[in-house]
N, C-alpha and C positions, 0 to 999 in steps of 0.2 A: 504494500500500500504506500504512495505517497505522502510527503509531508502532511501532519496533520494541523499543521498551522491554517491552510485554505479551509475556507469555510463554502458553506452552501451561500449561491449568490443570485439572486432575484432579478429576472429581468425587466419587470414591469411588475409594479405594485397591482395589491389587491383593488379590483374593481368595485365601488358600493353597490351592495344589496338594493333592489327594488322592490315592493309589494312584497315582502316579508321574505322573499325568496334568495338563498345564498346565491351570491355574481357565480358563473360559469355551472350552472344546474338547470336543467331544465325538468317540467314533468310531462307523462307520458298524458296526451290528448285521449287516444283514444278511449284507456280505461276507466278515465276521470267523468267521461262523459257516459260510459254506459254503469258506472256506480258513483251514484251524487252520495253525502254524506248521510242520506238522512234512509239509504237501501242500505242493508243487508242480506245476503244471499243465503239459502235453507240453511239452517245447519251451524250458523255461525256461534249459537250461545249457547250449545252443546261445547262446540270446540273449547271456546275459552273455558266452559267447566274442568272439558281434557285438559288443556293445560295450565290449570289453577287460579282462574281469573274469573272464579263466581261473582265476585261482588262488581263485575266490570259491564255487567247485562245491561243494565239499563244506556252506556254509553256505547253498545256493541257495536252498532253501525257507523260508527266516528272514529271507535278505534281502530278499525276494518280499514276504511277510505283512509286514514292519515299513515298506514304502514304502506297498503299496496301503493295508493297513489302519490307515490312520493318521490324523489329528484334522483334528474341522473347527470354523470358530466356532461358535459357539453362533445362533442364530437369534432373536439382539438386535438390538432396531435401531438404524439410527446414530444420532449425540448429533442434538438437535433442531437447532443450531447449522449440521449440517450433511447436505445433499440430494445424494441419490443422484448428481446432475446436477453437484455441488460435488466429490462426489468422483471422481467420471468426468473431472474439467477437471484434477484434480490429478495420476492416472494416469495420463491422456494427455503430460501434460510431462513423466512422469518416462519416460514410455519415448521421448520425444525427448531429453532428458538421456541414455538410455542408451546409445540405436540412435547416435545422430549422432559421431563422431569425428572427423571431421575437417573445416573447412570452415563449421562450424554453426552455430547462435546460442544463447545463454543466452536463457532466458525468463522472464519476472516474470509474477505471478500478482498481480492486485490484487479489492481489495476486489468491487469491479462484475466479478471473473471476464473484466477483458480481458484478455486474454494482450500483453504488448509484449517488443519483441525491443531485446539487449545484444548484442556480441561476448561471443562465447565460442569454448567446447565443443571444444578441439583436444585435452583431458584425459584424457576418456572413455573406454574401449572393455572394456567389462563385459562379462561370461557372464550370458547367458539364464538361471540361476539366480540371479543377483542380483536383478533385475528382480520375478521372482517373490516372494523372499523380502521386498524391500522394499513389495510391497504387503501380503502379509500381516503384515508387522508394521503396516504405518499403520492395515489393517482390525480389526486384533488392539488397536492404540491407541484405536484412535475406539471400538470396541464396550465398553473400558473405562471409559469414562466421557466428561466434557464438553469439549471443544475449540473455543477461542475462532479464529470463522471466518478473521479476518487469520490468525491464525496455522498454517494450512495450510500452504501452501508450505513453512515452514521443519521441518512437521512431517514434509513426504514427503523432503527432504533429507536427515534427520536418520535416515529412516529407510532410506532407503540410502544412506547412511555406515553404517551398523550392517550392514547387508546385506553391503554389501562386505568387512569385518573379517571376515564367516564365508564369504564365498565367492571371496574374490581373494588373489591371490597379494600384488600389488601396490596398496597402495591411494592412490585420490586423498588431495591434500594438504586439508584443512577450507577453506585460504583459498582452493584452487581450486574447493569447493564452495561458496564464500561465492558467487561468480562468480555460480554459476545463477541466483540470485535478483536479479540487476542492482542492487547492493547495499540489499536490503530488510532483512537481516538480517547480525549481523555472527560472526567468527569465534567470540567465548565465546559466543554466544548460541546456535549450531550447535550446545557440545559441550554448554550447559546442556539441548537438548533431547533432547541423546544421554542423559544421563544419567537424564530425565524418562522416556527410553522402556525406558531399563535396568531402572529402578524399577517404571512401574507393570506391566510386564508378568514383573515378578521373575527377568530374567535368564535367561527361557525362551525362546530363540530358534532353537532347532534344530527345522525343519519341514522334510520330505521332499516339496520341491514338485512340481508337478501335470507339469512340464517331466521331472524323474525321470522318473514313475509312465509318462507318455505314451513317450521312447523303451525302458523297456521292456516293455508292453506292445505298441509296434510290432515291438518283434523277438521275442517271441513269436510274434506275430499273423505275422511274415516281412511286415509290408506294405511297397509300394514307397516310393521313395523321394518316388513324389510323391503318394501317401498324406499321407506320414509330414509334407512341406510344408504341404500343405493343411491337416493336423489339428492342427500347429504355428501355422499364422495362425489358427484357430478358436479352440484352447485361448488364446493371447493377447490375442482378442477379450474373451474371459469376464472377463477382468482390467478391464475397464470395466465389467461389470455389478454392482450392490451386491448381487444377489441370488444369484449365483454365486459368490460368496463364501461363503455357508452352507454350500456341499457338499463336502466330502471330495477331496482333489487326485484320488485315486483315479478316482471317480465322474468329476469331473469330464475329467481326461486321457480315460479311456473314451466319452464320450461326445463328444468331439471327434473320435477315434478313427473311432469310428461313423458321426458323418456326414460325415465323409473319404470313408471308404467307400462309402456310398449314394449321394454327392455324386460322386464318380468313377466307380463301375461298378454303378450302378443299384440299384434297391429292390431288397430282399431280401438285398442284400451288406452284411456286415458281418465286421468281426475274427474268427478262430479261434485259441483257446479266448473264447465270449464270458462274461465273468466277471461280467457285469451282464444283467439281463433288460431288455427295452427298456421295461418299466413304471418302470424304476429310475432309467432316462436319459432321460427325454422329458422332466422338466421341465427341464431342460438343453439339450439341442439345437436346442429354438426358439428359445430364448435367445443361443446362438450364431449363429444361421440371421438372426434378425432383423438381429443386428449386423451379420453378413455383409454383408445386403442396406440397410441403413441409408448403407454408403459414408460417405463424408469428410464425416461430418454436421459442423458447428464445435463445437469442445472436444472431439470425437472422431477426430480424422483421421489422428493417429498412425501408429496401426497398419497401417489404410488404404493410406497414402504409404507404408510402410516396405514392406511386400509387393507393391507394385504396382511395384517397383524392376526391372530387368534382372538383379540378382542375386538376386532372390528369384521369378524367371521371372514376373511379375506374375501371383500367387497371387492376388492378392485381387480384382483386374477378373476371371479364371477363376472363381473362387468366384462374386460375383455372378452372372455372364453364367448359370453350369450351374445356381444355385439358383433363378433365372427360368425356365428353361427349364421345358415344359408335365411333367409326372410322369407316366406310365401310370398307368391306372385298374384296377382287378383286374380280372382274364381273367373 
């Protein structure tokens, strides 16, 4: 890794908010329009009982409309500094950073993109929304402006640590975060980039991730629980693509959803109530499907190893094995 004196450097300040909407987000028209706040779809205050939110009935239909129909980035592309492939190598470490607790290793991200191994990682053991949250803030940074490529790593660090503050009870210590980077970076320089993310994204952090959207949508849909696995390792496939980043957690949870579904019990099966038309999710589910089928490519193998575990019933060798298999041809 290069000096660690250079810092991360903004090319153009945060844009002001309009109509209470964060600068560079957009939301999805179409959804918004076939569920205004005041519908809810069968099923919905069943689900929230499933998952623990009895006393929330009377607000269901509002809590519904403000998860699904909620903002996506804008459809910028990233700084030139840094390649779709740059930032796949960066996601990948940060969900070995997340998944690993005990036992693990710290990993250094260098200039040539080799990954080498430190002790670590005994620190860790995050919620599934952190994870989330801290890529869309790194995607929500990079689409802001210009990012000098060393300084990567300290910037996916930096952005869950922010993560964490909004989603953990408990947070890691900044010097046990210094750790991940096998000291590339040191403890002010951590909070100097927490601050750089505070700023340019003006303090807008609150995003209703794709991880939400998708268990409630499965307990509407009542899908099982190895549905609900399957479209769990899909949806955190999409977190490596730069291009599934454009779309709405909404959209996107659904359409992991969906090929859970088709993926498990055949063409033709999909969620009920389906609240996307499949012209809405198709540029999405190949995108999932390929990753699927790509397996523990290098710089991407992550997620790969983490589902292919005994505790995750090796989700992802099933994925591959059923997404090969031949597909019927229409009667």
């Amino acid at each position: 890794m290069l000096s660690p004196a250079a810092s991360l450097h903004p090319e153009s300040p945060s844009t002001p908010a309009s109509d209470g909407v964060p600068a560079g987000t957009s939301v999805s028209p179409g959804l918004s329009d076939r569920l205004p706040r005041s519908c809810a779809p069968p099923g919905l205050e069943e689900a929230l009982s499933a998952l623990g939110l009895q006393g929330e009935r009377e607000y269901a239909g509002d809590i519904f409309a403000e998860v699904l129909v909620c903002r996506a980035l804008l459809r910028r592309a990233l700084p030139r500094t840094v390649t779709p492939k740059m930032r796949a190598l960066v996601v990948d470490w940060l969900v070995q950073v997340h998944v690993r607790t005990r036992g693990g290793v710290g990993l250094g991200l260098r200039r040539s993109l080799v990954v080498t191994r430190a002790p670590l990682q005994e620190y860790l053991g995050l919620a599934g929304d952190t994870l989330y949250l801290a890529v869309h803030l790194l995607d929500s940074y990079l689409r802001a402006g210009r990012v000098r490529l060393h300084r990567l790593q300290l910037l996916g660090v930096a952005c869950l640590f922010v993560a964490c503050k909004m989603e953990e009870c408990v947070l890691p210590e900044p010097a046990s975060l210094c750790l991940l980077g096998a000291g590339s970076f040191s403890q002010a320089e951590l909070l100097r980039a927490e601050r750089r993310i505070l700023s340019r994204l003006d303090f807008r952090l609150y995003h209703p991730g794709p991880l939400l959207c998708l268990g409630l949508l499965a307990a509407v849909a009542r899908s099982s629980p190895q549905v609900m696995l399957l479209a769990t390792y899909f949806l955190e496939l999409s977190l490596l693509e730069a291009e599934a980043a454009r779309w709405e957690p909404g959209r996107r949870a659904a359409a992991a959803l969906s090929l859970a579904h088709r993926v498990l019990n055949g063409a033709g099966s999909g969620p009920e109530p389906a609240l996307y038309s499949p012209a809405e999710l198709s540029p999405l589910e190949p995108c999932m499907a390929r990753a699927a089928l790509r397996g523990p490519a290098p710089g991407r193998a992550a997620i790969f190893l983490k589902y292919a575990r005994p505790q995750c019933q090796g989700t992802s060798l099933t994925a591959a094995r059923l997404l090969r298999r031949p597909q019927p041809g229409p009667p």
